[in-house]
N, C-alpha and C positions, 0 to 999 in steps of 0.2 A: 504494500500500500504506500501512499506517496504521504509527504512531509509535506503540507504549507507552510509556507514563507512569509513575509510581505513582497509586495509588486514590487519586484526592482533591487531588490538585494542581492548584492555582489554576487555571494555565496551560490546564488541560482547556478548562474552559469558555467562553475566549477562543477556542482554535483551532477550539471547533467551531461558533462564532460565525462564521466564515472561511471552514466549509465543507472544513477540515481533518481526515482522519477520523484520527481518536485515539482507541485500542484501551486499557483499562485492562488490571491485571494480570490479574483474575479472569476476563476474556474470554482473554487472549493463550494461559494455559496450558492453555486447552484442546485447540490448534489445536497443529496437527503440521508446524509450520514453526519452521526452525532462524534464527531472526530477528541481524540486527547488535547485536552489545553495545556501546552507547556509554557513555563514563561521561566525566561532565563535573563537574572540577573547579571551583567557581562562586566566581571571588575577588571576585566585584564588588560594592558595597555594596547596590545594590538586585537581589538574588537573584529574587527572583519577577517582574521585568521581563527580566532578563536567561534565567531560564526558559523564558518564552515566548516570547520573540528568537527560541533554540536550538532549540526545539520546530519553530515556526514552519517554519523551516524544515527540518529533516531527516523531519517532517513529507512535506515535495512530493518526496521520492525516493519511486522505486519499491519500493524495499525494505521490510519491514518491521523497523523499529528499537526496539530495546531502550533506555530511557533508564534512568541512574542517578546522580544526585546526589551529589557528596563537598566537605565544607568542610574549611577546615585544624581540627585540634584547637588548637592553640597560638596562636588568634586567637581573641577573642569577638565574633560579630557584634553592630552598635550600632545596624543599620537592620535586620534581618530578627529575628522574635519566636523563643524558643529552642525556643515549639511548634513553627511551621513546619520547623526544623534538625531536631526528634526525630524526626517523624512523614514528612519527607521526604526526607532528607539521612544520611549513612553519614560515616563519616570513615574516614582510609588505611588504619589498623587492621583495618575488616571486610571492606577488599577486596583486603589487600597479597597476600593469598593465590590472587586466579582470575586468569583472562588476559580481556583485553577485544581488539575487533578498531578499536575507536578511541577516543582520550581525545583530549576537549578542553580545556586551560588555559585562562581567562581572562583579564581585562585586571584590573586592579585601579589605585585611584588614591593610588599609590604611588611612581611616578615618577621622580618628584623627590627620593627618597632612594637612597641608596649600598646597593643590593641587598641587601647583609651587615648591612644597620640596618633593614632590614623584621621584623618582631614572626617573621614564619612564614617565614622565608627557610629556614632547615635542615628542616623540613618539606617544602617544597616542593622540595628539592635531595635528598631522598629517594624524593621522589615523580617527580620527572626521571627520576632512575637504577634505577628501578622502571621506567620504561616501557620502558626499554630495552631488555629482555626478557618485559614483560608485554604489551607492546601492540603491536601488527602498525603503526599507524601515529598519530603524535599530531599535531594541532592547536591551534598556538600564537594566543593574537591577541592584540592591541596589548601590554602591557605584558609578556603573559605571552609572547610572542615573544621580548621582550628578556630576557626574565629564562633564557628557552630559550638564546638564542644565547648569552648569556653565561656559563651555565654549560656548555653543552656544546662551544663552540667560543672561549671568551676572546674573544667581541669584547663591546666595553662598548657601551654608549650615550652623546649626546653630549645637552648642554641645547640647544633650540633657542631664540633670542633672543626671541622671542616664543611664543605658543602658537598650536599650529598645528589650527584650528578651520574647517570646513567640509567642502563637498560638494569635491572636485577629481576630474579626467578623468584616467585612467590608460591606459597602452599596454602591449598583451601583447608581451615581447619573447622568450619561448619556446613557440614554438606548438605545438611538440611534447609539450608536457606534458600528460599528462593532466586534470591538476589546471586549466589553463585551456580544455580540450577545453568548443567551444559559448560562449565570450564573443567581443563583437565587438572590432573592432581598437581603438578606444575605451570604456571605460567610466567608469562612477562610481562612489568612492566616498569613505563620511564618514571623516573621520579629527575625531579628540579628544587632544591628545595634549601635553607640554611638550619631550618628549625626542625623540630619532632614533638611527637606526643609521647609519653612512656606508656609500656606496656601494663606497669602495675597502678598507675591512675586510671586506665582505663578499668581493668581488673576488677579496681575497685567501684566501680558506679555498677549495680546493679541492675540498671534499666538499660546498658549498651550490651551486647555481644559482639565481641570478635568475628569477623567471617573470614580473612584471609590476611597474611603478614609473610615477611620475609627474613631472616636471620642480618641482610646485610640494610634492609630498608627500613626494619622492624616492623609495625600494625601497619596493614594496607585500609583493610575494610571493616565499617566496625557499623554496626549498625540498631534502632531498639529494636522491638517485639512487633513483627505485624510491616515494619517499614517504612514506618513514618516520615523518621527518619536515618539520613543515610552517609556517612564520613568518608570519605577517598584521599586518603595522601598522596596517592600519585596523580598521576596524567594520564589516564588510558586514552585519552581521547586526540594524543598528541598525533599527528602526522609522521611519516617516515625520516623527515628532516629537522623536523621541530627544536628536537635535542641539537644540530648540529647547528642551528642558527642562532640558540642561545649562548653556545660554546664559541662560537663566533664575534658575538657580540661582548662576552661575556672578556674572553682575552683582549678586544680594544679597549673596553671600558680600565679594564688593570694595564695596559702599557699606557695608556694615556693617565693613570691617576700617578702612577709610578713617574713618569713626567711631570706630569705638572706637581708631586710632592718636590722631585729631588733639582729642578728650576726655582720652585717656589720656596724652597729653603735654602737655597744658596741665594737670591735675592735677597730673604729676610738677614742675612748672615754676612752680605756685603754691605748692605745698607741698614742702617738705624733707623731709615726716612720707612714708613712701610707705602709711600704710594704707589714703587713701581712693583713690589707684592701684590698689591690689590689688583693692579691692572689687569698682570698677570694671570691672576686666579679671576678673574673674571674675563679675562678671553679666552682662558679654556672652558671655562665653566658654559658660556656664551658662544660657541665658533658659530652658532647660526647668523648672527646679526651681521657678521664680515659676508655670509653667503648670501644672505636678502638683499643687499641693494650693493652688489660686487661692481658692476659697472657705474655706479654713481663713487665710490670710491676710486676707479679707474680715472677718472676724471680728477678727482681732487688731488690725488699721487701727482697728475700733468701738469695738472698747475702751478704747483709746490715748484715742480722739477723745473717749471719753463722758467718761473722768476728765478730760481738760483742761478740758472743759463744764463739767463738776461743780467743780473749781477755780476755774474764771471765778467764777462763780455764788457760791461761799459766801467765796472768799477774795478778791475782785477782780484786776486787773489783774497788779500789783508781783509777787505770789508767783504767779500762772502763765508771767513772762517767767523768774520761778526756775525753774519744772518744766519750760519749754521746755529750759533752758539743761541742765540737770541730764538732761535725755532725750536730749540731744544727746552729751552727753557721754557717759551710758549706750553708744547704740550706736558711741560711736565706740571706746570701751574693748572692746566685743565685734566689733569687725573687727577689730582687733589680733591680736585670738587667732584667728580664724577670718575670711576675707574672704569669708565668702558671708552676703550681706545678710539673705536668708529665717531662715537660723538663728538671725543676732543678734534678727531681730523673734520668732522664737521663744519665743529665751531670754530674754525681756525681758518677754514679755507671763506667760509661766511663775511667774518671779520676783515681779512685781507681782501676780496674780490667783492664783495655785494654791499659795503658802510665802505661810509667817507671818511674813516677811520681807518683804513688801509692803503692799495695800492695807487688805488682811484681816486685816495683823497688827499692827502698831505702832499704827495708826488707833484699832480695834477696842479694845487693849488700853488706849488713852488715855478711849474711852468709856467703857468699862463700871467705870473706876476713876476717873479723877478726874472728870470730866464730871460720871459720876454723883452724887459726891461733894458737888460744884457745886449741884447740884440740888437733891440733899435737903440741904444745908445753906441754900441760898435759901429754901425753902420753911419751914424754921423760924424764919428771918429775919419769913416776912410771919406 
């Protein structure tokens, strides 16, 4: 049976690349079939990959399924465009009012902060206790699992010493469960993750049971009585490369912090002054703003370069190591006030070329008065 989508979501056109059939809206209401409502909560930064993850799969049941999209309002996404949110995405607001027959939480990479210091925590602790009675049964996975267990049963999470990255083999240890009815007595899966839950916290709540765990992952699946609810530490739903494109990112994100730590402390280490630290750390922090408007920076580079040209040229040498020295100083007096580089070049190329405060004004104002002056006084001279 097919998945409904909304009209126009990315994800369509990949699953039917797959051989996945995928029912838009305007086909599904015509048909007189009372379909699964899923609504899935989507914390994760790349939304439109992890769409078609979910799709993907609820896609291969037999059922036909309802999909519907919800972001937090009290987070701005910084990877997903705020068209894609309007056009496909609802937030708790339009939906605290119907009942769904399953919600899925997301993983988000947030981890590594104290639950209660996440931007959408009281959001999402609303939307927990909303399912409690709106949803027949909910699905937690990685992060969004612990953030489940934690709010609804006080077990926290622990940091793991390292981070715990790859494929590992897990064992079903309740075969009675529905939830693992049809996997074999080993499987695989990816785990991504910094943090964990312990086994003997678990252990300890009487209303969870274990369904599956892994000696090198530890608890995989944990779930209460019935299915209510339902805890995933890993990522089953990840793609073939999923893992390799965080591993990807994962090693720039560490040579660039490796950088700009051991720049950033040799700065602080040469200089007392910390402006040109700041800078610094914030044009790595920042490289998009040099990438947004790169050819308006082309331009400002030019002009810098033509006046010093034009210096060499009519004043030689001595008064352009002045205007070097004086441009130096210029921007370093504008990181002081502001440490993002682009803007000092801004406001500098502004001042010099566009106020009569610059090139075009003391210069201009020296011509056309005494220069000239110059002039036709020589000229009565010959």
């Amino acid at each position: 049976m097919p998945i409904m989508i909304p009209n126009g979501l990315p994800a369509a056109a990949t699953l039917a690349e797959e051989n996945i059939f995928v029912m838009n809206e305007t086909r599904a209401v015509t048909q007189d079939i009372r379909p699964l409502q899923i609504l899935v909560l989507n914390l994760m930064p790349t939304k439109i990959a992890t769409e078609t993850q979910l799709s993907r799969l609820l896609g291969n049941t037999p059922l036909q399924v309802e999909l519907e999209l919800i972001h937090t309002d009290s987070h701005e996404s910084k990877n997903t465009s705020r068209e894609h949110l309007l056009k496909f995405y609802q937030t708790f607001e339009d939906v605290k009012d119907r009942w769904f027959d399953g919600l899925i939480i997301t993983g988000a990479p947030v981890e590594q902060m104290p639950f209660e210091q996440v931007e959408y925590w009281p959001e999402l602790c609303r939307i927990m206790e909303w399912s409690r009675t709106h949803v027949h049964s909910t699905f937690h996975i990685c992060w969004g699992a612990q953030a489940g267990l934690y709010y609804h049963y006080g077990i926290n999470k622990t940091d793991l010493p390292e981070k715990l990255f790859g494929v590992y083999p897990h064992r079903v240890e309740r075969r009675s469960s529905m939830l693992m009815r049809g996997f074999d007595d080993v499987f695989m899966v990816p785990h991504s993750r910094h943090t964990t839950v312990r086994r003997e916290d678990i252990e300890r709540c009487s209303k969870l049971k274990i369904l599956a765990s892994s000696e090198q992952a530890g608890v995989y699946a944990m779930a209460t009585e019935g299915g209510r609810q339902i805890f995933i530490t890993g990522h089953s739903e990840y793609d073939a490369r999923t893992l390799e494109a965080e591993y990807l990112a994962d090693s720039t994100r560490t040579s660039r912090e490796k950088l700009l730590d051991f720049v950033g402390q040799s700065l602080r280490i040469s200089s007392s002054d910390p402006v040109l630290y700041k800078a610094f750390i914030h044009a790595m922090k920042y490289p998009e703003q040099g990438a947004l408007q790169r050819n308006e920076h082309r331009i400002y580079f030019r002009v810098l370069l033509e006046l010093v040209e034009l210096c060499r040229r009519c004043v030689g040498l001595p008064i352009l190591v002045v205007l070097g020295l004086l441009l130096i100083y210029t921007f370093y007096n504008q990181l002081s006030w502001d440490p993002s580089f682009y803007k000092a070049l801004k406001n500098i190329v502004y001042k010099l070329f566009y106020t009569t405060s610059g090139v075009i004004g003391t210069p201009v104002s020296v011509c056309y008065t005494y220069i000239v002056l110059f002039i036709i006084f020589g000229a009565f001279l010959e």
